[in-house]
C-alpha positions as CSV (number, residue, x, y, z in Angstrom):
1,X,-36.1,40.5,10.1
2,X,-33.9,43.3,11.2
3,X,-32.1,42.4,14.6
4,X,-33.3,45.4,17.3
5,X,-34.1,47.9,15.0
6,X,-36.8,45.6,13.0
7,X,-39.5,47.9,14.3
8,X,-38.1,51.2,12.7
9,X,-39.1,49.5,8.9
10,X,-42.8,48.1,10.0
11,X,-45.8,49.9,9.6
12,X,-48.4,46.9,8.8
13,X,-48.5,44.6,11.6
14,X,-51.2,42.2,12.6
15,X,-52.4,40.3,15.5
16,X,-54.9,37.6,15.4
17,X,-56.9,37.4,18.9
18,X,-57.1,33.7,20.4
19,X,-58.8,34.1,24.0
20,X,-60.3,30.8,23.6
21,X,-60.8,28.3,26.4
22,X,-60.5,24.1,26.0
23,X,-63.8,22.8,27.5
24,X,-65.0,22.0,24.0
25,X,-63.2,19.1,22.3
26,X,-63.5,21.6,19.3
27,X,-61.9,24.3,20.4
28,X,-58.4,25.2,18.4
29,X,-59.0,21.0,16.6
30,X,-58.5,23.3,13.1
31,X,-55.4,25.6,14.0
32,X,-53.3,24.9,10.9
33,X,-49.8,26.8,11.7
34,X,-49.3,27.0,7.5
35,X,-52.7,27.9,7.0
36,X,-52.3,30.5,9.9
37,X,-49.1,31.9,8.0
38,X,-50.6,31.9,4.3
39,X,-53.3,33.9,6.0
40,X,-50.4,36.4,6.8
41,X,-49.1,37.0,3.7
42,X,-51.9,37.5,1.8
43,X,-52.7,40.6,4.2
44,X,-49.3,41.8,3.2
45,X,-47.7,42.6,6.8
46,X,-44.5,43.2,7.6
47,X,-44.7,41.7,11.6
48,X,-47.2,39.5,13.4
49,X,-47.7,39.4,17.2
50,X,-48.1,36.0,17.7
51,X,-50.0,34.7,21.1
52,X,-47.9,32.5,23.3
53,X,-50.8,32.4,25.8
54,X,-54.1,34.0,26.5
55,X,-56.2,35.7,29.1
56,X,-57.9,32.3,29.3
57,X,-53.6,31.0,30.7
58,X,-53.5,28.0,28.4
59,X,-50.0,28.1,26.7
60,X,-49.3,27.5,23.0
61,X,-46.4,25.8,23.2
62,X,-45.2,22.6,24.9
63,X,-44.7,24.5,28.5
64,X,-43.1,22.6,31.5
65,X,-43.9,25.9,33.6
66,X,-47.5,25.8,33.1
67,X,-50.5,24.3,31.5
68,X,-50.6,23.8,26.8
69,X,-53.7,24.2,25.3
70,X,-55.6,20.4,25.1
71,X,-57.2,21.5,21.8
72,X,-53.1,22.0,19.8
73,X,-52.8,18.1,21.0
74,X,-49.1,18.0,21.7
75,X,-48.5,20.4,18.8
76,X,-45.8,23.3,19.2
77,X,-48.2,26.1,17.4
78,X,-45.7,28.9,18.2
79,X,-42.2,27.5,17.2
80,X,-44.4,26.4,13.8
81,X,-45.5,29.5,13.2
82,X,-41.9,31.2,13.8
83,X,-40.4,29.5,11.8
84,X,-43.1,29.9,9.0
85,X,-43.1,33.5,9.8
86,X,-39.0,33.9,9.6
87,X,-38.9,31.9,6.2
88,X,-41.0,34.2,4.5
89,X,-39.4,37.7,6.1
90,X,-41.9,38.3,9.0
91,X,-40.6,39.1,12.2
92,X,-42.4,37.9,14.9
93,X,-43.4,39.7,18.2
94,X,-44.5,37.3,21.2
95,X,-48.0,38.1,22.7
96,X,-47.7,37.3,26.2
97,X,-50.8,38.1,29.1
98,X,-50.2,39.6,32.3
99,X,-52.0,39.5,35.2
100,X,-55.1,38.0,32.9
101,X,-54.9,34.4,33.7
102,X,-57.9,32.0,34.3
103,X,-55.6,28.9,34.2
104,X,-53.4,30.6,37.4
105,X,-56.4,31.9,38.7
106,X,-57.9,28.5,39.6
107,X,-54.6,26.7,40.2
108,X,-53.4,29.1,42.7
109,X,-56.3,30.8,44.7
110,X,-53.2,32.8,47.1
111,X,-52.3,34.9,43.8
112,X,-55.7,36.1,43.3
113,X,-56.5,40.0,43.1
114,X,-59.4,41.0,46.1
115,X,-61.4,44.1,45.7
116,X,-63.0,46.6,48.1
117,X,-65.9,43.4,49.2
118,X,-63.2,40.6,49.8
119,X,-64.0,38.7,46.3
120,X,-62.3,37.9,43.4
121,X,-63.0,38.7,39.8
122,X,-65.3,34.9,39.5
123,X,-66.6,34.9,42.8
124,X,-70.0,36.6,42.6
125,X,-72.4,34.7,42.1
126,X,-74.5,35.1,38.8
127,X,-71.9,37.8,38.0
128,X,-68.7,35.9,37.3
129,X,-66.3,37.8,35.0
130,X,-65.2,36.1,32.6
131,X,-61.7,36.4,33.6
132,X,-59.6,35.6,36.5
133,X,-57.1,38.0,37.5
134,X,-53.5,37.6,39.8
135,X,-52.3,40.4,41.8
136,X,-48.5,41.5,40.8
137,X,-47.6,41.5,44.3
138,X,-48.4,37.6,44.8
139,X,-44.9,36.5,45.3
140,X,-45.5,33.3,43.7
141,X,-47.3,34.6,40.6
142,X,-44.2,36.5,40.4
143,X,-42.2,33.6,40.0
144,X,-44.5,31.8,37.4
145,X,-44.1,35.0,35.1
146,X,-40.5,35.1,35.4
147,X,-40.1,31.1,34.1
148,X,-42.5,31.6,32.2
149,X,-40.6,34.4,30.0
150,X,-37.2,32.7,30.4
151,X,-38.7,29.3,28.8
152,X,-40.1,31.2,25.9
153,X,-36.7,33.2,25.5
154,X,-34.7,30.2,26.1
155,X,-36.6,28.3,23.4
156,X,-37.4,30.3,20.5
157,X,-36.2,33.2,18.4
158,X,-37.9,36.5,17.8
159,X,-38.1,39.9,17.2
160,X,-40.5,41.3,20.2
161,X,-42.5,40.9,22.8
162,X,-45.5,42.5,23.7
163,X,-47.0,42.1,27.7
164,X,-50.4,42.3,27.7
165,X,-52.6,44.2,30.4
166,X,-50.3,46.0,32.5
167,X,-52.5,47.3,34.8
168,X,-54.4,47.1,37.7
169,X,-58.2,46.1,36.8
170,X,-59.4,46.9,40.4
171,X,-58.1,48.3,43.8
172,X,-56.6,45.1,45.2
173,X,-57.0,44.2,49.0
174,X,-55.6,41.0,49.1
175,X,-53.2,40.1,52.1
176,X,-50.1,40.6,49.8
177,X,-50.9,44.5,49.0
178,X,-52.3,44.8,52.8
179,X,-49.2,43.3,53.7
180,X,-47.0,45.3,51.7
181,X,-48.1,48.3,51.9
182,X,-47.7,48.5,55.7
183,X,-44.3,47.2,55.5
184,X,-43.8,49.9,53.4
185,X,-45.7,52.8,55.4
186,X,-46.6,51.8,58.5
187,X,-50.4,52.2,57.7
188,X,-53.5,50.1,57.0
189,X,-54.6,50.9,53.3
190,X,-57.0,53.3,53.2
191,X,-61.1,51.6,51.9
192,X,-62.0,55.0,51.4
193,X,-61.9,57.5,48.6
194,X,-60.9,60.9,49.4
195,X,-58.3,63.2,47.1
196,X,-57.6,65.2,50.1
197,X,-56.1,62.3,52.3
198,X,-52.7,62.3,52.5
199,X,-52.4,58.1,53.0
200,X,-55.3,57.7,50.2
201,X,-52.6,59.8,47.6
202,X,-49.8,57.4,48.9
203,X,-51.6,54.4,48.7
204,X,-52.3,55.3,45.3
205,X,-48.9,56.3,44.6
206,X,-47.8,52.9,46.0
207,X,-50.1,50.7,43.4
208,X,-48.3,53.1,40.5
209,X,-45.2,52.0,41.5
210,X,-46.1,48.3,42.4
211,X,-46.9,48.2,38.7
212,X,-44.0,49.8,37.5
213,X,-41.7,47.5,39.5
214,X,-43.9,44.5,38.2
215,X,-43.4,45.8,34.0
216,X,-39.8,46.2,35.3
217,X,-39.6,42.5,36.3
218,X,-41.1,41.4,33.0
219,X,-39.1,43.8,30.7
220,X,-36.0,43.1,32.8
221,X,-36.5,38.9,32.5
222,X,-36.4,39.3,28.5
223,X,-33.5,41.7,28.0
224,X,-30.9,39.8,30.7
225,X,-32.0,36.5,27.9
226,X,-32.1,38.4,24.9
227,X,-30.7,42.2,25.3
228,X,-31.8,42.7,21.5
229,X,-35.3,41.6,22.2
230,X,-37.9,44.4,22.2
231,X,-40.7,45.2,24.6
232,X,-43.9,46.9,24.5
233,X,-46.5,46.9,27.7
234,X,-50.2,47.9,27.2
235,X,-50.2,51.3,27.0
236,X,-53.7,51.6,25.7
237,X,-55.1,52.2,29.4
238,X,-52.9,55.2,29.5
239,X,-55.6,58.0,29.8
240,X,-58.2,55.6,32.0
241,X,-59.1,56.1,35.2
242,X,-56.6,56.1,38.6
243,X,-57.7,52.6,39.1
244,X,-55.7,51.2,36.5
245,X,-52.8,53.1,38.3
246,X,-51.0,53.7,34.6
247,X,-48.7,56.2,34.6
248,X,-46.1,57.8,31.5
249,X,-43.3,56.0,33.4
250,X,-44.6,52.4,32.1
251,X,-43.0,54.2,29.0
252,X,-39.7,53.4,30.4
253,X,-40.0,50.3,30.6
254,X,-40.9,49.8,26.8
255,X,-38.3,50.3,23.4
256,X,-41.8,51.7,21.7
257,X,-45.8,52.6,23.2
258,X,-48.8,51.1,21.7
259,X,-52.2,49.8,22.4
260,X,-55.5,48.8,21.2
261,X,-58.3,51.6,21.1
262,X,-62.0,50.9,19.5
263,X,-63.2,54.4,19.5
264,X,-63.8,56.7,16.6
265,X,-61.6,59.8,14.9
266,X,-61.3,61.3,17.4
267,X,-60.0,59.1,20.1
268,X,-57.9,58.0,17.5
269,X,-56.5,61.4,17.1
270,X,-56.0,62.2,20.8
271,X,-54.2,58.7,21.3
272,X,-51.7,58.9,18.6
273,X,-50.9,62.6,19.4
274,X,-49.9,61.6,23.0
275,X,-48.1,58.4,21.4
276,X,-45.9,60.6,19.4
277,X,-44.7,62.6,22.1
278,X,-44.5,59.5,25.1
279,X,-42.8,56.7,22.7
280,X,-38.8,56.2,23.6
281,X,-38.5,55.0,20.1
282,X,-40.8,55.8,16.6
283,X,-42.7,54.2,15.3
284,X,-45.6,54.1,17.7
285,X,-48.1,51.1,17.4
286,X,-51.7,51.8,17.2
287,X,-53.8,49.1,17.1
288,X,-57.6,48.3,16.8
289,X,-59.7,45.4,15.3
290,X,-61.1,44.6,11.9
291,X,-64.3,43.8,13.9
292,X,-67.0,46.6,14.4
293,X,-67.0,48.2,16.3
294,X,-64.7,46.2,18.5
295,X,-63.2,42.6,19.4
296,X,-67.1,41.4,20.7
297,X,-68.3,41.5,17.8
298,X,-65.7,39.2,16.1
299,X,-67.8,38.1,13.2
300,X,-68.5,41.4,12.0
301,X,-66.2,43.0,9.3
302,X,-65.2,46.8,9.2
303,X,-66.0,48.7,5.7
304,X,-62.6,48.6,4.0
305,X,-62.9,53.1,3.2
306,X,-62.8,52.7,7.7
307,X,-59.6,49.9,8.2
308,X,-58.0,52.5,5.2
309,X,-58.8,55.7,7.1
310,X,-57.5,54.1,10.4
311,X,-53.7,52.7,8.9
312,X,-53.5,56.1,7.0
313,X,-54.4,58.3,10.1
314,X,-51.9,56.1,12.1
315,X,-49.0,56.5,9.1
316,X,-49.6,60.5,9.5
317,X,-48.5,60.6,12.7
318,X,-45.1,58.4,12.4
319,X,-47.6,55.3,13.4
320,X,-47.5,52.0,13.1
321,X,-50.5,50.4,12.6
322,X,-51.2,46.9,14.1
323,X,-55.0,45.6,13.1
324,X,-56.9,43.0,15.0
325,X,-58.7,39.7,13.9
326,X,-60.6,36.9,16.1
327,X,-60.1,33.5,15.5
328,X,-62.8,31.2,14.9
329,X,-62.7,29.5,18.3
330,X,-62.2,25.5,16.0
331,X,-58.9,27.6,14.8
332,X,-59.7,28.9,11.2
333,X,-59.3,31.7,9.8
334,X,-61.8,33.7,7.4
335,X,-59.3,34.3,3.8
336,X,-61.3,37.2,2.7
337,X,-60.5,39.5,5.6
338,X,-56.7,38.8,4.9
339,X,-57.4,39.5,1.5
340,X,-59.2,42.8,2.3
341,X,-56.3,44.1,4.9
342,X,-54.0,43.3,2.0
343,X,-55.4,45.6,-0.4
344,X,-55.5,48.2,2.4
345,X,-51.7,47.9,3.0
346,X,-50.6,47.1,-0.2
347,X,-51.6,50.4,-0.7
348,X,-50.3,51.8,3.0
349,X,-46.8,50.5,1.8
350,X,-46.2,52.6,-1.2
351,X,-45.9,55.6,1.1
352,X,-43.6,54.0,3.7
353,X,-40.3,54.8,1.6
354,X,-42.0,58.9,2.0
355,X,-42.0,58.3,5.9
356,X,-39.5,60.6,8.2
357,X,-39.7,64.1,10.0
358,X,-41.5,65.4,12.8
359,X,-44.9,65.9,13.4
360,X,-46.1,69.6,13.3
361,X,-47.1,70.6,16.5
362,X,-48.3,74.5,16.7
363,X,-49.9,74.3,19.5
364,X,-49.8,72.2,22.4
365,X,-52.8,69.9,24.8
366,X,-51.3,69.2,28.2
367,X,-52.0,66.2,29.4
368,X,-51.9,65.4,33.4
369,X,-51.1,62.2,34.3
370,X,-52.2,62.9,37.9
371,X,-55.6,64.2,36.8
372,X,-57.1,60.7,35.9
373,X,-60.3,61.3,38.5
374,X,-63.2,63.2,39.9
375,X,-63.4,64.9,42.9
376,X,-66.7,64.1,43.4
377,X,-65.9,60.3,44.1
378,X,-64.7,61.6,47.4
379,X,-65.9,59.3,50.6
380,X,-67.1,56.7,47.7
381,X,-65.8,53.2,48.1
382,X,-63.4,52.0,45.7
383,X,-65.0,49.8,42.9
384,X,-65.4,46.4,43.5
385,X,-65.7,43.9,40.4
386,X,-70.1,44.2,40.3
387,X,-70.7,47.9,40.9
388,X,-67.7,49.5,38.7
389,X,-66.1,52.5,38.3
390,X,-68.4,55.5,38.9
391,X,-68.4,59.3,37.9
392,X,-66.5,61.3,35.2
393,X,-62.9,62.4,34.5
394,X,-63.0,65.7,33.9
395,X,-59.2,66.2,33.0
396,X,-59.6,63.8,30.1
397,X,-62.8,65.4,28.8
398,X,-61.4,68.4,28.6
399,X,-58.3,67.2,26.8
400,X,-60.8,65.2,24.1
401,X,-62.5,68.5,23.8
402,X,-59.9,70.8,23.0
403,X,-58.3,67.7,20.6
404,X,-61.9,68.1,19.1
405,X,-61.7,72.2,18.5
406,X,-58.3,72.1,17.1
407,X,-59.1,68.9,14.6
408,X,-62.4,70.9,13.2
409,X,-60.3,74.1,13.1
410,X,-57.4,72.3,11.2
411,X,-55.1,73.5,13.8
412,X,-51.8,70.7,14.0
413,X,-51.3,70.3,17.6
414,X,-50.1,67.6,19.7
415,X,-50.2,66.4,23.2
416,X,-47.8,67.1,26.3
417,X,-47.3,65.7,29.6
């Protein structure tokens, strides 16, 4: 443990994913906080990102703001597992979801996002999503975030914390964002899209700054408790579409950038290029799952030649590299993919002490944040939760393509906004 600057000395970190709901008397009965913590150190990491909550809502501690997992039975998982973690050198980095929250979903039906039909994300029927989602502008789901962070920062000690899913998973038309945004601008929001319209570009402006005001909030909650806490948001959903309303300012908001990808090389390439150049502070986190080829496969187990490949490509560009599990949803943990991540970064670590410089950068990709669309979804309807997003991005296929040419021509560039 290192105070502020813990992240500037970790480059293997792990998260262990634990989305797992509590209609099964089963569900979580195993979760052993030493096991949990043995399983750790034999993958040889320097942090852990350990889950206060889920997108499922149920807390892992003993919460008075909200509602404790049934399957932990009374048990405090996460000041456990601190404390195991900080007696044996880890520093610890709170996971904590935004805006994903079945638990507030279904308590508080006011704080629910609406899209472009009037429903929310569990309301078709037949098509239910398997999350339930809280607009940022629900005054009250506001507040439930704020106590929430100030109980965990007023009860425990760690290094970081990272906020999950900063970002807008539809075009919200609840009455708070109707509400707001013509307090704001005198206008009804606009249900059409058109690139051309003057109040369409505002409304959209006005959902990138809703969400930067809401990351504010959050980042602003844990630094008044603990100044010397770190933040990351999301920043995965950095280069998707204008309906997640991300923008490089969320950047602000964080001491270091990082997200989860699940692509290949190439993706991999692209995102940790525009990492290096976005990230306040270095390291960057890149993270992606042991699981292939992503987190929905949870039982499957990545060659160990691939996990290498990934942490090495990661450590070449100043990266850290953060790799994902699943959880067994009774709460165990299988040894042998600890043991297999701890080869890879026993090995990773005997280059760290090599780590330093800058990245060279020849030639340059720019990047336009504004560009996230297609002109061709003009006099479309927004998405709503069934249909989805539809049509390209032609902005970010030409970035991917150019981050293609230069890779196969061995050309070190990076990636400007």
């Amino acid at each position: 443990m290192t105070g502020k600057t813990w992240y500037r000395l970790s480059y293997r970190r792990i998260l262990v994913d634990m989305h797992i709901e509590e209609w099964n008397e089963e569900f979580l009965s195993k979760l052993d906080p030493k096991k949990y913590v043995e399983m750790l150190k034999r993958a040889r990491v320097k942090s852990a990102m350990i889950y206060a909550n889920s997108h499922v809502g149920y807390c892992y501690w003993p919460t008075k703001t909200g509602h404790m997992h049934k399957g932990l039975r009374g048990r405090d998982f996460l000041g456990e597992v601190i404390e195991l973690c900080h007696k044996e050198g880890i520093d610890v980095i709170i996971y904590y979801s935004l805006i994903f929250d079945n638990w507030a979903y279904e308590t508080h039906p006011e704080w629910r996002i609406v899209d472009i039909e009037g429903k929310a994300s569990r309301e078709y029927p037949g098509r239910a999503g398997r999350y339930g989602v809280c607009c940022p502008n629900a005054p009250g789901y506001r507040e439930f975030v704020v106590s929430q962070i100030k109980e965990l920062c007023e009860n425990y000690d760690f290094e970081g914390v990272f906020f999950d899913m900063t970002f807008w998973p539809t075009v919200c038309y609840c009455q708070n964002c109707k509400r707001r945004y013509k307090e704001e601008t005198g206008r009804e929001p606009p249900t059409v899209i058109d690139w051309d319209d003057p109040n369409w570009i505002l409304f959209q402006r006005k959902r990138e700054e809703w969400l930067l005001e809401f990351a504010a909030l959050a980042t602003s909650t844990v630094k008044k408790l603990k100044p010397w806490v770190t933040v990351e948001h999301q920043y995965s959903t950095i280069a998707a579409p204008w309906t997640f309303a991300v923008t490089e300012r969320l950047a602000e908001h964080c001491d270091y950038v990082g997200g989860d990808f699940y692509g290949g090389a190439l993706e991999q390439s692209f995102a940790c290029k525009l990492y290096y150049n976005l990230t306040p502070e270095k390291p960057f986190e890149y993270m992606t799952s042991i699981c292939f080829p992503n987190l929905a496969d949870h039982t499957t187990v990545k060659p160990e030649a691939l996990i290498e490949a990934q942490a090495f490509m990661t450590l070449a560009h100043q990266g850290a590299f953060l790799i994902i599990d699943a959880i067994d949803p009774a709460g165990t943990l299988d040894e042998r993919r600890y043991e297999l991540i701890g080869k890879v970064y026993e090995r990773l670590s005997r280059y760290e002490k090599f780590l330093g410089g800058e990245l060279c950068q020849d030639i340059a990709i720019y990047f336009s944040f504004d560009s996230k669309f297609d002109f061709a979804e003009k006099g479309q309807k927004p998405p709503s939760w069934v249909s989805g997003r539809r049509g390209r991005l032609p902005h970010v296929e030409s970035a991917l393509g150019a981050t293609e040419a230069l890779r196969t021509h061995h050309i070190p560039f990076g990636i400007v906004s």
